[in-house]
C-alpha positions as CSV (number, residue, x, y, z in Angstrom):
1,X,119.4,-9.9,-19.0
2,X,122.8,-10.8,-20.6
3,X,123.5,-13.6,-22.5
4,X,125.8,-14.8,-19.8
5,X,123.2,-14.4,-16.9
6,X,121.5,-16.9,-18.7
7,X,123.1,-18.7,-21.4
8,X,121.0,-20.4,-24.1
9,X,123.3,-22.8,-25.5
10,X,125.9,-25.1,-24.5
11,X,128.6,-22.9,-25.9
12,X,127.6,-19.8,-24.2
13,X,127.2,-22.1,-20.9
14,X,130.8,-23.9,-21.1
15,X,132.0,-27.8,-21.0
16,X,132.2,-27.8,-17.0
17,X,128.8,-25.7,-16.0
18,X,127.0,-27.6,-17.8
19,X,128.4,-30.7,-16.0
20,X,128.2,-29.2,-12.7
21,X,124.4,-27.7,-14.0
22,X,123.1,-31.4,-14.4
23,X,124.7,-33.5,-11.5
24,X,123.4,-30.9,-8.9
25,X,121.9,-32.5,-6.2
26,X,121.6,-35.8,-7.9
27,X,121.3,-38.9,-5.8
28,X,124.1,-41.7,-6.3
29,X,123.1,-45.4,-6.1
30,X,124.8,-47.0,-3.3
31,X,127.1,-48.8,-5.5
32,X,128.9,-45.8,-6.8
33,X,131.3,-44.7,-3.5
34,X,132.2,-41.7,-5.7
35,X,130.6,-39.7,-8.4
36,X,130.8,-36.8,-10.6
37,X,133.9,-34.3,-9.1
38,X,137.0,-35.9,-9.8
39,X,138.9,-37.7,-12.5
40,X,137.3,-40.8,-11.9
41,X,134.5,-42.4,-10.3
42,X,135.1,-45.1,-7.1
43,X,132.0,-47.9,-8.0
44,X,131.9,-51.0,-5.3
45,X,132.1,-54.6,-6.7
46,X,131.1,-56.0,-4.1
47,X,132.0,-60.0,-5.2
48,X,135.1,-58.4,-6.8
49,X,133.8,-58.7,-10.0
50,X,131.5,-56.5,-12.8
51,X,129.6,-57.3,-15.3
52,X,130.4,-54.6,-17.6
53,X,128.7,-53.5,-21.2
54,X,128.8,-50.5,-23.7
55,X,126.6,-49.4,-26.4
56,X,126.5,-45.9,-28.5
57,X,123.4,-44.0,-29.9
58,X,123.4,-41.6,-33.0
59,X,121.4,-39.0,-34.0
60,X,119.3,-39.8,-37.3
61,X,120.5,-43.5,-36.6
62,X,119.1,-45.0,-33.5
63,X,116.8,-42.0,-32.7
64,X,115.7,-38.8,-34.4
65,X,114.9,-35.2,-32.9
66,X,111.7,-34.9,-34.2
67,X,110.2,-38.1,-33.3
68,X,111.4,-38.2,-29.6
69,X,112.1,-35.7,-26.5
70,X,114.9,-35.6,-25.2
71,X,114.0,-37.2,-21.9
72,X,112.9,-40.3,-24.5
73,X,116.2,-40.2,-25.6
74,X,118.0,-39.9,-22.4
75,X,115.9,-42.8,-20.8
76,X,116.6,-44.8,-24.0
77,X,120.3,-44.8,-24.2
78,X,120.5,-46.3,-20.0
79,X,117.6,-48.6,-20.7
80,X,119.2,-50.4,-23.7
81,X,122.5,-50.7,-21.8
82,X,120.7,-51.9,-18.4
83,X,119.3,-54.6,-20.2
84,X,122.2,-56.3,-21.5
85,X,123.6,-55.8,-18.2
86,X,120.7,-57.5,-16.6
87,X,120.7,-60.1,-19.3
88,X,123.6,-61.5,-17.9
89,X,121.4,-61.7,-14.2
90,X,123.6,-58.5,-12.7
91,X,121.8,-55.6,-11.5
92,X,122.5,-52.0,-13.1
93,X,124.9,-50.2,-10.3
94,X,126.3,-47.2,-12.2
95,X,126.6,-45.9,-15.9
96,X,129.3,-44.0,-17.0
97,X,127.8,-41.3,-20.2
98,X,130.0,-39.4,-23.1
99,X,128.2,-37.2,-24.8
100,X,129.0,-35.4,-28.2
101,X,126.6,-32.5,-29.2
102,X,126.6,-29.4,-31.4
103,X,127.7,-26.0,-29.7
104,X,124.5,-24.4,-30.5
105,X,122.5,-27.3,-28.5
106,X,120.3,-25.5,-25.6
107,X,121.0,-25.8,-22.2
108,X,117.6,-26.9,-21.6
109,X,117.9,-30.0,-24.2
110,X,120.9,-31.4,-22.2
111,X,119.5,-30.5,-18.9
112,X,116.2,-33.1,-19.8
113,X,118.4,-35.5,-21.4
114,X,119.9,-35.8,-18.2
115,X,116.9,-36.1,-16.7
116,X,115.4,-38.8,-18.6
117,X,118.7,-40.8,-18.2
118,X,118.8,-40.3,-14.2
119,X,115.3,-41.3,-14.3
120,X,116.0,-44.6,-15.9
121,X,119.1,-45.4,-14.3
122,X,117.5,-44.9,-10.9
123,X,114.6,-48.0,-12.3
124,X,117.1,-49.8,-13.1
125,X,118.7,-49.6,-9.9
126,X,122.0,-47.3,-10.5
127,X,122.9,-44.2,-11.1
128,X,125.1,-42.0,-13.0
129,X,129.1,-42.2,-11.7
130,X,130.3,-40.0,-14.3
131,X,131.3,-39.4,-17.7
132,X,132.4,-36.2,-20.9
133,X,131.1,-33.8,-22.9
134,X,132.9,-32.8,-26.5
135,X,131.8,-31.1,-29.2
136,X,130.1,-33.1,-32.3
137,X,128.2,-32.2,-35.5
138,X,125.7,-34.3,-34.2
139,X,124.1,-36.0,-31.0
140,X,126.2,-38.8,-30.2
141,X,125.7,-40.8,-26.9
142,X,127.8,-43.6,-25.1
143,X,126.8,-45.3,-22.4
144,X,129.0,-47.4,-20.2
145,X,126.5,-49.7,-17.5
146,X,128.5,-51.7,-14.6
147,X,126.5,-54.6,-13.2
148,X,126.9,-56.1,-9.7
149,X,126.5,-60.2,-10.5
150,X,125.4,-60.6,-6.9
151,X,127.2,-63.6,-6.1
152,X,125.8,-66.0,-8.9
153,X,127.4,-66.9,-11.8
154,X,126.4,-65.0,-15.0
155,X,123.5,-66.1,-17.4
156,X,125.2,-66.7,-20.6
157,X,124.2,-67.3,-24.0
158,X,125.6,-71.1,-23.8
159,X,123.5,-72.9,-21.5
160,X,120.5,-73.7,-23.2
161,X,120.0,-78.0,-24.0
162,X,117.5,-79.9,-25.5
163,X,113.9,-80.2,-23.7
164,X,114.3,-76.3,-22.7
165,X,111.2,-74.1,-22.9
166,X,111.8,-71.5,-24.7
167,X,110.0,-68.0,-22.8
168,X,109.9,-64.0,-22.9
169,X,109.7,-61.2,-20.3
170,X,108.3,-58.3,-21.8
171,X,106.3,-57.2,-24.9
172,X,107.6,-58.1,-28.7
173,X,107.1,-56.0,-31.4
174,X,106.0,-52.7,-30.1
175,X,109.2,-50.6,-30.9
176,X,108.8,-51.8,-34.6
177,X,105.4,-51.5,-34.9
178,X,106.1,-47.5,-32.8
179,X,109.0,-46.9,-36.0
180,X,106.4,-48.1,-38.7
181,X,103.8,-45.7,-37.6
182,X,106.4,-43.1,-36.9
183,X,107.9,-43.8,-40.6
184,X,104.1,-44.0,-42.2
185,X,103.6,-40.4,-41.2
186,X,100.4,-42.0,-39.5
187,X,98.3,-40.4,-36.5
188,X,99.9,-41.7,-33.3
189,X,96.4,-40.5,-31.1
190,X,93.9,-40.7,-32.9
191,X,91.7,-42.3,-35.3
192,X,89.9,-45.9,-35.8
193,X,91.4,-48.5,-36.3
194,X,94.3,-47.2,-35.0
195,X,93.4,-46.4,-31.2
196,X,96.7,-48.2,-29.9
197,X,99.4,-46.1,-32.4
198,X,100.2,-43.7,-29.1
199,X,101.2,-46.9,-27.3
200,X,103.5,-48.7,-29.8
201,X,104.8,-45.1,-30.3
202,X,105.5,-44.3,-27.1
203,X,107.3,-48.2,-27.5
204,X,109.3,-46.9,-29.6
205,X,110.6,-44.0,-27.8
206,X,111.0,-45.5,-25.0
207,X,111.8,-49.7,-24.2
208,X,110.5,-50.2,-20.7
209,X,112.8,-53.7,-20.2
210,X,111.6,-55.8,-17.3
211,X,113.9,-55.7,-15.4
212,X,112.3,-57.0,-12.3
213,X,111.6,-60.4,-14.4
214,X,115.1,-61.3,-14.2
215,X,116.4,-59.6,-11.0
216,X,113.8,-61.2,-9.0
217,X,114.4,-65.0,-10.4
218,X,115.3,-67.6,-6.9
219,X,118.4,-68.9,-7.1
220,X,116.2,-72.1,-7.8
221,X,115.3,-71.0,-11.1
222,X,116.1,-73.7,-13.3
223,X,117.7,-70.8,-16.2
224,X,119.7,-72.0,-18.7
225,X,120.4,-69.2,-21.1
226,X,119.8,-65.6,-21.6
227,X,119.8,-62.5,-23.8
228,X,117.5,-58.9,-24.4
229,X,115.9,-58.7,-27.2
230,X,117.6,-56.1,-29.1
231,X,118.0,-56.9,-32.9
232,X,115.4,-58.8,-33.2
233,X,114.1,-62.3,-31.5
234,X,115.1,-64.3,-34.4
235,X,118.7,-62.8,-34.0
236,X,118.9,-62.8,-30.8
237,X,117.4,-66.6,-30.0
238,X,120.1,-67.5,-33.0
239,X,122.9,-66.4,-30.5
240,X,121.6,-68.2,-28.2
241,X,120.9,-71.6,-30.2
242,X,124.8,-70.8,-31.8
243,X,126.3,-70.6,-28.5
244,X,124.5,-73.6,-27.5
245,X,124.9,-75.7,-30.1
246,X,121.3,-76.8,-29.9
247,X,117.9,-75.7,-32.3
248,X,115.4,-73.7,-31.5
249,X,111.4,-73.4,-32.5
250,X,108.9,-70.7,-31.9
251,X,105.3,-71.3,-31.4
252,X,103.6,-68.7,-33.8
253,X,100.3,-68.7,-32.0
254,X,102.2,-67.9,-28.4
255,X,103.8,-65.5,-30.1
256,X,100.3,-63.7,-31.3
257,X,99.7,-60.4,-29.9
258,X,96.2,-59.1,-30.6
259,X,97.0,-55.6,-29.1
260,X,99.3,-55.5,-32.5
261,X,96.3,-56.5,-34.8
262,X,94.8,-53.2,-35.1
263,X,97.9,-51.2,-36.0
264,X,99.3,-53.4,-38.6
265,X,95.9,-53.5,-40.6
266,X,96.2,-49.6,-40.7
267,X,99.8,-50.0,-42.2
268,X,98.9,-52.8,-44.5
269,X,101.5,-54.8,-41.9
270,X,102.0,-57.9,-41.0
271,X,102.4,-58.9,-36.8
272,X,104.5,-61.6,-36.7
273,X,107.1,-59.7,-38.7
274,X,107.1,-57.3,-35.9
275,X,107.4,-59.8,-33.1
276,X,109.9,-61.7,-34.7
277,X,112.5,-59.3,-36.7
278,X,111.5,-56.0,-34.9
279,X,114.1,-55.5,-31.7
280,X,114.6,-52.7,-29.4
281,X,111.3,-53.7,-27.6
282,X,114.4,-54.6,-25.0
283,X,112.5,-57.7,-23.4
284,X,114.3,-60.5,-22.0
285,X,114.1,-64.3,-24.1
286,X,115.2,-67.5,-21.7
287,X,115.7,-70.9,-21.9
288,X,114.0,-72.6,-18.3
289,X,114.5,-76.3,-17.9
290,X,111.2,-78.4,-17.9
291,X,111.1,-78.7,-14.5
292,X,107.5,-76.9,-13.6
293,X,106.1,-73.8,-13.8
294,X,107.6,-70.9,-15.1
295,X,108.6,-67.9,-12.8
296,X,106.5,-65.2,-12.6
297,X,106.0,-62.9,-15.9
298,X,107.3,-65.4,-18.4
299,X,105.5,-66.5,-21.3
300,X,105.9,-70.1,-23.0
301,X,106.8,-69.2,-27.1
302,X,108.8,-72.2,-28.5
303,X,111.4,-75.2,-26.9
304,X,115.1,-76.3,-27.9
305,X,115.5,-79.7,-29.4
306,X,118.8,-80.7,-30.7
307,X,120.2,-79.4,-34.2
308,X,121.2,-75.7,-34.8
309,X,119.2,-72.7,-36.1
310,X,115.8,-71.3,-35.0
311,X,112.5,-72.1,-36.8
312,X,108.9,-70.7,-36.8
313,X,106.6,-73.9,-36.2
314,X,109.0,-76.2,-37.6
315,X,110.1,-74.3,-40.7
316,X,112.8,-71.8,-41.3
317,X,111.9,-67.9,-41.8
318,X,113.2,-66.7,-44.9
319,X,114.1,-63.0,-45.2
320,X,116.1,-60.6,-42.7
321,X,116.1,-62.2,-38.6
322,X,116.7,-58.7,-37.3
323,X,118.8,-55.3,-37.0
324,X,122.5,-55.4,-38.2
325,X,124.7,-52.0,-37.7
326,X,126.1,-52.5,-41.3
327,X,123.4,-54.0,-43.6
């Protein structure tokens, strides 16, 4: 066989093959009227409005070939942007990808990087409207997400007043504790005490957010504020308690995660550090007025009062609060 029967690399493949090779007989969400094809997508808002996010992923940055497939990576990039999409309290309807890659990238790389991002966008509810392909020295992904706010008003950041519980969707630290093993060279499968490595790992990899948490919330849910976890829950509760203009303190011991326990005595690690600083775990943090019982799959971890800042059982955390692009 030729090289051009069956090409091996993107180059040898070509910019529009490859785009016709991975949207075959892919299934659009019904909120995109008009997909891959044209010069632009058609995607329905159906209130006349979108909630509407972007966020990019580089290679040797926010993942790394050797520690992740490309399906991880693929499922990765939609995830993180269907979270903040969600975190406003809009569902996911379409994502719009660029990609940059080498020439010499195989065929078969893209084709399950497209996979794992069809994958997640169809959990999160959308689909894949469109996007580019150019050439790049390295792996560089953008993802656009559209959100459909479903006739309520978006969950901000702002809303959040004294007497609020404070509560979580979703596991904390896992992705840090996954990039600590993953840097520590140590056995993600097997060994004693460090049974749960291939979990955090897989964490890591790939942020399950729960999306479900927030999308299924009644209108009577008494939320006040909302954000993803995604640089950290110290960083991320800090936007919330800035926007607010209102403090915020986290219960250490609802915070404990004894799953966590195991792996950080193998790395000489400390938990809370995780759980606290980590991000990318992708889960969702809320402020609920004290009016009853939670909804289903939140978790209690700390309650606003008045002031400004965030605190760990009354005192403030010295030390970094989470991921910053340029530090």
């Amino acid at each position: 066989m030729t090289a051009s029967s069956h090409p091996r690399t993107v180059r040898e493949l070509g910019e529009f093959a490859l785009i016709a090779r991975i949207t075959a007989d892919r299934k659009q969400a019904p909120g995109v009227l008009l997909g891959p094809g044209d010069d632009a997508a058609v995607v329905a808002a159906p209130d006349g409005r979108f909630v509407v996010t972007t966020d990019m992923l580089l290679q040797d940055r926010h993942f790394r070939l050797d520690w992740s497939d490309p399906e991880d990576i693929g499922r990765k990039a939609i995830a993180q942007n269907a979270a903040d999409v969600v975190s406003m309290g809009a569902a996911p309807s379409a994502f719009v990808v660029s990609l940059g890659c080498p020439s010499d990238t195989e065929v078969e790389f893209m084709e399950r990087l497209a996979d794992g991002m069809w994958a997640e966008a169809q959990r999160a509810g959308g689909s894949i409207a469109g996007g580019d392909f150019v050439r790049s020295p390295l792996l560089v992904i953008s993802v656009t997400a559209f959100g459909d706010p479903r006739g309520r008003e978006p969950i901000t950041r702002s809303g959040a007043r004294p007497g609020d519980l404070v509560a979580v969707a979703g596991k904390l630290g896992w992705s840090a504790a996954g990039l600590a093993v993953l840097l520590a060279d140590a056995d993600p499968v097997t060994g004693t005490p460090v049974d749960r490595m291939a979990d955090v790992v897989a964490a890591h990899r790939v942020p399950r957010p729960d999306y479900a948490a927030v999308l299924n919330l009644p209108e009577s849910a008494a939320i006040t504020a909302l954000t993803d976890v995604s640089d950290g829950l110290l960083a991320d509760l800090g936007h919330i308690a800035e926007s607010s203009g209102v403090a915020i303190d986290l219960d250490s011991a609802a915070l404990h995660d004894p799953a966590l326990e195991p792996v950080a005595a193998a790395l000489g690690a400390t938990p809370l550090d995780w759980i606290l600083t980590g991000g990318e775990d992708h889960a969702f943090a809320a402020t609920f007025a004290d009016s009853g019982d939670l909804p289903a799959g939140w978790v209690p971890i700390g309650r606003v009062a008045a002031g400004s800042g965030v605190t760990v059982d009354g005192a403030v955390r010295i030390g970094p609060t989470g991921w910053e692009s340029f530090a």
